[in-house]
C-alpha positions as CSV (number, residue, x, y, z in Angstrom):
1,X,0.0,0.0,0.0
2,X,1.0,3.8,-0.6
3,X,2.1,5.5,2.2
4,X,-0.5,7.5,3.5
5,X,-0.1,11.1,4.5
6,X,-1.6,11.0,7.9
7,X,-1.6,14.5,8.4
8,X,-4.0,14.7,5.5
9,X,-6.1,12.5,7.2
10,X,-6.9,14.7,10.7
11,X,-9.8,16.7,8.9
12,X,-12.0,13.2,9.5
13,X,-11.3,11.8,13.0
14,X,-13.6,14.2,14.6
15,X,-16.4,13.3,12.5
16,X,-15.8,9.8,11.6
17,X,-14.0,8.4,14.5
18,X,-15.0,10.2,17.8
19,X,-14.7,7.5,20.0
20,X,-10.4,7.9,20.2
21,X,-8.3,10.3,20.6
22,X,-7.0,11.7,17.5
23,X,-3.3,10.5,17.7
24,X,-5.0,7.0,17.9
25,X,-7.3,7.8,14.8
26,X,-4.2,8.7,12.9
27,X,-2.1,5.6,14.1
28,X,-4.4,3.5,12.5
29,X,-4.8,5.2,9.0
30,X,-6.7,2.3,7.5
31,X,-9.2,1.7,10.0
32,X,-9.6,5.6,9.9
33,X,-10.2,5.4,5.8
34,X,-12.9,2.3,5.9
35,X,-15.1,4.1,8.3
36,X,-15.1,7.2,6.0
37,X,-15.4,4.8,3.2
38,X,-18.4,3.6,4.9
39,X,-20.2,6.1,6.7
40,X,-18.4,9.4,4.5
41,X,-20.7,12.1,3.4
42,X,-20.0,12.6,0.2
43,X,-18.2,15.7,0.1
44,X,-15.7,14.1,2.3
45,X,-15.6,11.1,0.3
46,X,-14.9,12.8,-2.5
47,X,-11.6,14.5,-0.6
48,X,-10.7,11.1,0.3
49,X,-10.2,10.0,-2.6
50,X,-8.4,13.3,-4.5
51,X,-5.6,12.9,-1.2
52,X,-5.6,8.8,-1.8
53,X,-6.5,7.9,-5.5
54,X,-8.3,4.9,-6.3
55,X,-5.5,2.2,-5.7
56,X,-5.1,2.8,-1.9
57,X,-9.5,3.1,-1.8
58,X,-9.2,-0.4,-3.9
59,X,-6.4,-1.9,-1.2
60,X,-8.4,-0.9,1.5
61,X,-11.6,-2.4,0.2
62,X,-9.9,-5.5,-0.4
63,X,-7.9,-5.6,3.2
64,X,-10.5,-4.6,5.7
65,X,-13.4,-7.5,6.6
66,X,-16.2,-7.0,4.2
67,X,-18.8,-6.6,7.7
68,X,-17.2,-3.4,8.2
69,X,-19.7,-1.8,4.9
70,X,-23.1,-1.3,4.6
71,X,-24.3,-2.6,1.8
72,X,-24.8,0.7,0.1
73,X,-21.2,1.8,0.3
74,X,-19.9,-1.6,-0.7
75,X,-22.2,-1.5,-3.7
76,X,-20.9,2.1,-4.3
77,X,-17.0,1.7,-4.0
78,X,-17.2,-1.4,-5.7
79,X,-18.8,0.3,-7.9
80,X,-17.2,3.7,-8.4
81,X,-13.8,1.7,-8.2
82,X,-14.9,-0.9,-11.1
83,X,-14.3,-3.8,-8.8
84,X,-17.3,-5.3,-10.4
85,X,-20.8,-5.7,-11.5
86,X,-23.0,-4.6,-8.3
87,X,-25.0,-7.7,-9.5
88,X,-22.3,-10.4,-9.5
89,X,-20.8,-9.4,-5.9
90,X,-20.0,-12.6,-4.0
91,X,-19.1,-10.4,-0.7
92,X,-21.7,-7.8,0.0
93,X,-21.9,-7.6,3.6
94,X,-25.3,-8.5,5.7
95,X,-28.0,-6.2,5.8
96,X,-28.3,-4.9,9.3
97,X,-32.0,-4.5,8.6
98,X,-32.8,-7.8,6.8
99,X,-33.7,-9.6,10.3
100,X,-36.3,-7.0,11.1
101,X,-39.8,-8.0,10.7
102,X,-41.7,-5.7,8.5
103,X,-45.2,-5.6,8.9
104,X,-47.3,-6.6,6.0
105,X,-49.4,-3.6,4.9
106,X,-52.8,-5.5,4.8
107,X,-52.0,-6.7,8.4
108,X,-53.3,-4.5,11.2
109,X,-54.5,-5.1,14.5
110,X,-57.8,-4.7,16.1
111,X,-57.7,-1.1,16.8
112,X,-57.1,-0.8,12.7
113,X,-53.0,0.8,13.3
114,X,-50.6,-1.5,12.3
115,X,-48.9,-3.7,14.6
116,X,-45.7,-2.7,16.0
């Protein structure tokens, strides 16, 4: 992998990872880049990517566990990065909503709301 300027990359700790200190944000570049990757608006995203270029994005889409994306930005990157037809993905990552129950819209309970 290129070496990443992690100076560069201080703009995103406070928004996209809060939870350390920023010297421990920085120390971890990659871990720092998926979670943009992931949960970037896409402003930032598109910062990202001018500062790293499209082989690092690839390298870290390919190093970090696929269960790290939503499905969305997997899709996206993959995507964006031509790493494949959306369609013909063998790794997209688990929806986080697929195990939710979703009412059917002709089902509704006695008071005539939907049940919860």
């Amino acid at each position: 992998m290129a070496e990443i300027d992690r100076q560069a990359l201080r703009i995103f700790t406070e928004k996209y990872y809060w939870w350390a200190p920023q010297e421990t944000a920085l120390s971890e570049p990659e871990t720092l880049i998926a979670q943009v990757v992931n949960a970037g608006r896409y402003d930032d995203l598109e910062m990202l990517s001018s500062q790293l270029g499209a082989l690092t994005l690839q390298e870290i889409l390919e190093s970090t566990d696929v269960d790290h994306f939503r499905p969305r930005a997997w899709a996206y990157w993959h995507l964006r990065l031509d790493l494949g037809n959306v369609d013909r993905l063998t790794q997209v990552p688990a929806d986080e909503s697929a195990d939710r129950s979703v009412p059917s819209s002709t089902s509704s309970s006695s008071s005539g709301k939907p049940p919860v």
